[in-house]
C-alpha positions as CSV (number, residue, x, y, z in Angstrom):
1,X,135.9,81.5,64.5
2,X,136.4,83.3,68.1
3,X,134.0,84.7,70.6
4,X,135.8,87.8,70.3
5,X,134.6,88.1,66.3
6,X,132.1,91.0,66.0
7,X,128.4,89.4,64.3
8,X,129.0,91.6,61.5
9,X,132.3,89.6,60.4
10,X,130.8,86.7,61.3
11,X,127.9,86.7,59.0
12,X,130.5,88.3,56.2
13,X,132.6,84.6,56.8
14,X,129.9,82.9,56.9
15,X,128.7,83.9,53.9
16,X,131.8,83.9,51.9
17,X,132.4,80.1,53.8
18,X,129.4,79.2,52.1
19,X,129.9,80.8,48.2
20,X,133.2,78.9,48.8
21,X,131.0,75.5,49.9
22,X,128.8,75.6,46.7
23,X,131.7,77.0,44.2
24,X,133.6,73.4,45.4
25,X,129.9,71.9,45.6
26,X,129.5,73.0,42.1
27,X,133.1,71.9,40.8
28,X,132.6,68.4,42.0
29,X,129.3,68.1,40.5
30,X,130.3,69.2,37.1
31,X,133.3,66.7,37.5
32,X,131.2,64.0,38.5
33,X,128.8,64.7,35.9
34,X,131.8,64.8,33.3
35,X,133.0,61.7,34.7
36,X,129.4,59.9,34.3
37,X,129.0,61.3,31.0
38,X,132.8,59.7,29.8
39,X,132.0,56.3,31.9
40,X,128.4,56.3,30.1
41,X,130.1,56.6,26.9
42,X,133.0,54.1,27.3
43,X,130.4,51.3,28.3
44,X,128.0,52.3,24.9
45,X,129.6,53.2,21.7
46,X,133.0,55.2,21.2
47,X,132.6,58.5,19.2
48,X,136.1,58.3,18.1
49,X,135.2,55.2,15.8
50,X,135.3,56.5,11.8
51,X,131.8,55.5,11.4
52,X,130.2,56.0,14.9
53,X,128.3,59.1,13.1
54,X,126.5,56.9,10.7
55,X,124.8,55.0,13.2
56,X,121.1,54.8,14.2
57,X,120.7,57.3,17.8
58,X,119.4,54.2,19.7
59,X,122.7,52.0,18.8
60,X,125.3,54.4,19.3
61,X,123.0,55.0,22.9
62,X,123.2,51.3,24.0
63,X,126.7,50.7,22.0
64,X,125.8,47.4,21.1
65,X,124.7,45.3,17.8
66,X,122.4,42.7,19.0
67,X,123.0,39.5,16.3
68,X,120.7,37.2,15.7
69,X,122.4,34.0,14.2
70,X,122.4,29.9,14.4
71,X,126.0,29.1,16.3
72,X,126.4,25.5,15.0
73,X,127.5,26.2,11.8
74,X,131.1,25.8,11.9
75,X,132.9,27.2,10.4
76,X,130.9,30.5,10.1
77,X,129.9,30.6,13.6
78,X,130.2,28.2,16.1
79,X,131.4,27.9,20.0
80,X,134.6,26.4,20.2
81,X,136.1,23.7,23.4
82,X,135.8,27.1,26.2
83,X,132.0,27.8,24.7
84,X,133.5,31.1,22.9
85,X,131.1,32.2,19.8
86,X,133.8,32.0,16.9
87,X,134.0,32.2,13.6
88,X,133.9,33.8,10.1
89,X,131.0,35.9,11.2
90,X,131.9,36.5,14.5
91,X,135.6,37.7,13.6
92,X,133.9,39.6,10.6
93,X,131.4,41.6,12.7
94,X,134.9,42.6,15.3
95,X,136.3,44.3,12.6
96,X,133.1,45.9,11.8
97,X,133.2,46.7,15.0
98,X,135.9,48.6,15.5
99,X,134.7,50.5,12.2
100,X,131.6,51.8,13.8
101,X,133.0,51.6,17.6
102,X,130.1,49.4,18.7
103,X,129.9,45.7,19.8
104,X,128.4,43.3,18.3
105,X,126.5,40.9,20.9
106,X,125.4,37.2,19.2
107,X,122.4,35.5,20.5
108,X,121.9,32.1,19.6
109,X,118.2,31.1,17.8
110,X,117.3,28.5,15.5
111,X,117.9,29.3,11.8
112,X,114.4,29.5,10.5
113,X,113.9,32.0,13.3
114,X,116.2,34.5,13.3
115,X,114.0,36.7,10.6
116,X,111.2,36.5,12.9
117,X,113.4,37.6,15.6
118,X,115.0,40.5,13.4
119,X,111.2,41.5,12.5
120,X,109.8,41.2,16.3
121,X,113.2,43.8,17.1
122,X,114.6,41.1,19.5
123,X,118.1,41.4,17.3
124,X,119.0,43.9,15.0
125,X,120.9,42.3,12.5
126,X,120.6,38.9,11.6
127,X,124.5,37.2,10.8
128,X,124.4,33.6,10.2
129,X,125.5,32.1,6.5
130,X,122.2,33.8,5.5
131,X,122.0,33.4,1.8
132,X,120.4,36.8,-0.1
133,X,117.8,35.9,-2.2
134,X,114.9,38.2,-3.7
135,X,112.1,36.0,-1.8
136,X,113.7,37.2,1.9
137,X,114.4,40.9,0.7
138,X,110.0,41.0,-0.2
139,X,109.5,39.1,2.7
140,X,107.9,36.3,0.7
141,X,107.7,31.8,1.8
142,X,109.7,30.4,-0.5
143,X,107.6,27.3,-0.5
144,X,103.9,29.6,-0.2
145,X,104.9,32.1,-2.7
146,X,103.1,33.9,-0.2
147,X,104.1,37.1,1.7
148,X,104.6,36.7,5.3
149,X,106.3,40.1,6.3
150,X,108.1,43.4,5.4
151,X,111.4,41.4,3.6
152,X,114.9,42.8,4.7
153,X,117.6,44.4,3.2
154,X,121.0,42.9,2.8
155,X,124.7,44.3,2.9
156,X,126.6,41.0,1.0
157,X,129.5,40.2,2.2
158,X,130.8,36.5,1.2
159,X,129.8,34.4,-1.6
160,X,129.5,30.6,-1.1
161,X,127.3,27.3,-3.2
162,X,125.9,24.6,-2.0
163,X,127.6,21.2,-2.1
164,X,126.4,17.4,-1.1
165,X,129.1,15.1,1.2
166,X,128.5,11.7,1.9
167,X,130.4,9.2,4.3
168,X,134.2,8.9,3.2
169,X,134.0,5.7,1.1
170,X,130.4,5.4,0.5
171,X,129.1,7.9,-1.9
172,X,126.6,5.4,-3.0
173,X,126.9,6.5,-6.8
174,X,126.4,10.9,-5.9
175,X,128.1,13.2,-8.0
176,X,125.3,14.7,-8.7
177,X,122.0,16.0,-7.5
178,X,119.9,13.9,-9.6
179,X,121.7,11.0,-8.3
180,X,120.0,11.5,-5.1
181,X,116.7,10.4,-5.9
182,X,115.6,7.6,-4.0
183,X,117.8,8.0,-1.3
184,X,117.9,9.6,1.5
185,X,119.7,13.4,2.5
186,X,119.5,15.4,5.9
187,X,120.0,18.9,5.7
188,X,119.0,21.9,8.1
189,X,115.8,23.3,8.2
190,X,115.3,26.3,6.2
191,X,118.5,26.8,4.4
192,X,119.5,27.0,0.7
193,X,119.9,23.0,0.7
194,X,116.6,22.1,2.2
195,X,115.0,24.2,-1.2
196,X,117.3,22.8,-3.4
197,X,116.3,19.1,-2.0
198,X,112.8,19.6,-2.0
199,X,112.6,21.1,-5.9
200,X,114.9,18.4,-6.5
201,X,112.8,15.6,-5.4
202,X,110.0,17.3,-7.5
203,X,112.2,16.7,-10.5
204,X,112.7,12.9,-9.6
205,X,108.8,12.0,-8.6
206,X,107.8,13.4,-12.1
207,X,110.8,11.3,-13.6
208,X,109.7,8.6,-12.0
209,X,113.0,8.0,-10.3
210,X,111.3,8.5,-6.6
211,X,111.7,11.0,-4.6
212,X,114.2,12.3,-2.2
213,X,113.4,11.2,1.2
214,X,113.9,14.1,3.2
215,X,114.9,14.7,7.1
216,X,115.7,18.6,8.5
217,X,116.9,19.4,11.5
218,X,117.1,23.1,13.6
219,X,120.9,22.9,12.9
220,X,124.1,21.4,10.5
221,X,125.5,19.5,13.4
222,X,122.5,17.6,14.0
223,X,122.7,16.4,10.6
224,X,125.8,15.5,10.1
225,X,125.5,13.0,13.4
226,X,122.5,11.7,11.4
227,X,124.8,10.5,8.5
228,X,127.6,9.7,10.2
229,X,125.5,7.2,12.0
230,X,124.1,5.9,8.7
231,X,120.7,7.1,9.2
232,X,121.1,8.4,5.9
233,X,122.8,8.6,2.2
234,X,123.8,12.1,2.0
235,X,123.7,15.6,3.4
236,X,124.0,19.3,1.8
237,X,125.4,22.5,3.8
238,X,127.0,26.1,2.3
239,X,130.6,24.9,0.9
240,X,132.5,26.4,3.8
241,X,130.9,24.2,5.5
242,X,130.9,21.3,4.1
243,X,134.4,21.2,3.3
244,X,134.8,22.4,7.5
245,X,133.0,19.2,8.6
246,X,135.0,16.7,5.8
247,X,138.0,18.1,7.0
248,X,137.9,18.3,10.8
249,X,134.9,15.4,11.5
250,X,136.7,12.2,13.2
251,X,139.9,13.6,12.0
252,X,138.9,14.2,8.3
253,X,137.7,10.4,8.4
254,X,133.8,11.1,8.9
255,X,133.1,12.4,4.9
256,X,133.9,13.2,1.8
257,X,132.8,16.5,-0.7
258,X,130.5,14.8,-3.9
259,X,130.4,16.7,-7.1
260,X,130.9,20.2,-7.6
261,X,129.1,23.2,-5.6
262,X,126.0,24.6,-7.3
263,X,123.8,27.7,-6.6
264,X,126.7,30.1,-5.9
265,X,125.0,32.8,-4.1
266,X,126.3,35.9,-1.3
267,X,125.7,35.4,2.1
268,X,124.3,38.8,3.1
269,X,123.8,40.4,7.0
270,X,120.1,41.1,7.1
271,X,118.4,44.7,8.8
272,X,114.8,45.7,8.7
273,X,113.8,47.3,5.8
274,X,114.7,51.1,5.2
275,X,116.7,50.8,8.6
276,X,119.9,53.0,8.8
277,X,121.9,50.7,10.3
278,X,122.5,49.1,6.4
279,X,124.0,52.1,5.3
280,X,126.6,52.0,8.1
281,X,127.3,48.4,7.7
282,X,127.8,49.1,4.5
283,X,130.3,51.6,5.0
284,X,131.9,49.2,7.2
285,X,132.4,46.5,5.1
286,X,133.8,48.7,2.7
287,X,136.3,50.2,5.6
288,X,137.5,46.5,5.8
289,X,137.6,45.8,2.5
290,X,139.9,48.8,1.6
291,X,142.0,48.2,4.7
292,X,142.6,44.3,4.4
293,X,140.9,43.0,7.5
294,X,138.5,41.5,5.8
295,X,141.2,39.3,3.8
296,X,143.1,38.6,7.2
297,X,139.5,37.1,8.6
298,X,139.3,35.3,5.1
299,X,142.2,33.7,4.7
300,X,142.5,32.8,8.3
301,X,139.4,30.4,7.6
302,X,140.7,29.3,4.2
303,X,137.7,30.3,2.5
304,X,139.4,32.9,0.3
305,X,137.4,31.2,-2.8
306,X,134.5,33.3,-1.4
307,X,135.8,36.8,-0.5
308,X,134.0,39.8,-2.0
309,X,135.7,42.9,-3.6
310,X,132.8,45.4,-2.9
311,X,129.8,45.3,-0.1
312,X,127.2,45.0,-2.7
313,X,123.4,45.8,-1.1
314,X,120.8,43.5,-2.0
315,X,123.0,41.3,-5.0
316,X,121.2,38.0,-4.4
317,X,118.7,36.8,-6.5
């Protein structure tokens, strides 16, 4: 602007300087705000996923899937030589994933937690080997018969027994689970095996065979370093594994499989009751299904024996 510029004109640029200040003002804010809105929803959920729309608001908001689950159970989930959660579940729930353009986060908690934790909100899905049975769907203690919360609902996807191993070359007379009394069995705390010991050991005090002596422990590994250190006869995990640990243990020198696997049951994810999310998982599950990632997971673990056809809701019993 020169001295010579009348006040009239100067006011007129002025003005028109500063209409031009707020359009550009205005362009970059909108950009800005475009470009927060984009970033905000490349670090939640993506939109473009086929089954983002069938998700709970407050997921596709934070784009995550927190997970409860127990990661010492190999070889469903477990953390391998770098510390990496891996797995059946954990490659399950990436292709799920991708479905529902989420992630799902694991978080590590004892076994006979992870309902509370599902219940309290801290996760919201529990993933872990977690057998489907009507007791956790009504929220009932197995042991009690009492209720002790709400129950859960469960999208099925895997269907495994129960088997007993030994130490290779010591079986001490088990093929059975009747052969078991009056010896002693570790198993984890809270699991399918733990029930089956304890009703078991039932049967063989009123036979008058004596009774199963019984030590649990917060996860699988910890009992398989109490029989492979002879502090005990036997021990009872999910098939899978079982037959992980008697294959990769000491070089598949640790144990051996006794007997055939009883109790085949589906392993189910597990959502607060009446919670949308199922719905979606189910979806999911069925995505896979159809599209054969679920088979490429399955067979990658060599546990095609237990590979469903369908995502069934609540099949256990």
């Amino acid at each position: 602007m020169t001295a010579s510029t009348t006040r009239r004109t100067t006011v007129a640029k002025s003005r028109i300087a500063a209409v031009g200040a707020l359009a550009v003002a205005g362009t970059l804010l909108l950009t800005a705000c475009g470009d927060q809105t984009e970033s905000a929803k490349k670090e939640s959920g993506s939109s473009t996923a086929p089954l983002f729309d069938q998700l709970p608001k407050a997921i596709q908001d934070k784009g995550v899937i927190k997970v409860g689950s127990d990661i010492a159970y190999p070889p469903v989930e477990f953390k391998d030589k770098s510390g990496k959660t891996v797995g059946i579940d954990p490659d399950l729930a990436d292709a799920l994933g991708k479905q529902l353009g989420v992630k799902f986060e694991f978080e590590n908690g004892t076994f006979d937690t992870l309902l509370t934790g599902l219940r309290s909100k801290r996760y919201d899905i529990a993933m872990s080997a977690m057998t489907d049975t009507k007791d956790r769907q009504n929220g009932v203690d197995g042991d009690t018969g009492k209720k002790v919360g709400e129950g859960v609902d469960f999208v099925d996807y895997f269907t495994a027994g129960v088997s007993i191993y030994t130490k290779k070359g010591d079986d001490k007379g088990i093929t059975t689970w009747s052969d078991l009394c009056g010896k002693k069995m570790v198993v984890q705390r809270g699991t399918v095996s733990h029930d089956l010991a304890k009703s078991e050991s039932e049967k063989c005090t009123k036979a008058g065979k004596g009774k199963i002596t019984l030590e649990a422990f917060d996860n699988d590994l910890e009992a398989q370093t109490r029989l492979r250190g002879g502090g005990a006869d036997a021990g009872s995990s999910d098939f899978p594994v079982a037959a992980y640990a008697v294959k990769t243990s000491g070089g598949g020198n640790d144990f051996q499989l006794v007997g055939e696997q009883v109790e085949a049951a589906p392993y189910g994810i597990a959502v607060a009751k009446d919670n949308p999310l199922t719905k979606a998982l189910q979806s999911a599950l069925e995505a896979i299904i159809k599209n054969g990632e679920y088979d490429k997971v399955i067979a990658k673990w060599g546990v095609e024996d237990g590979a469903v056809k369908e995502a069934k809701l609540n099949g256990g019993s």
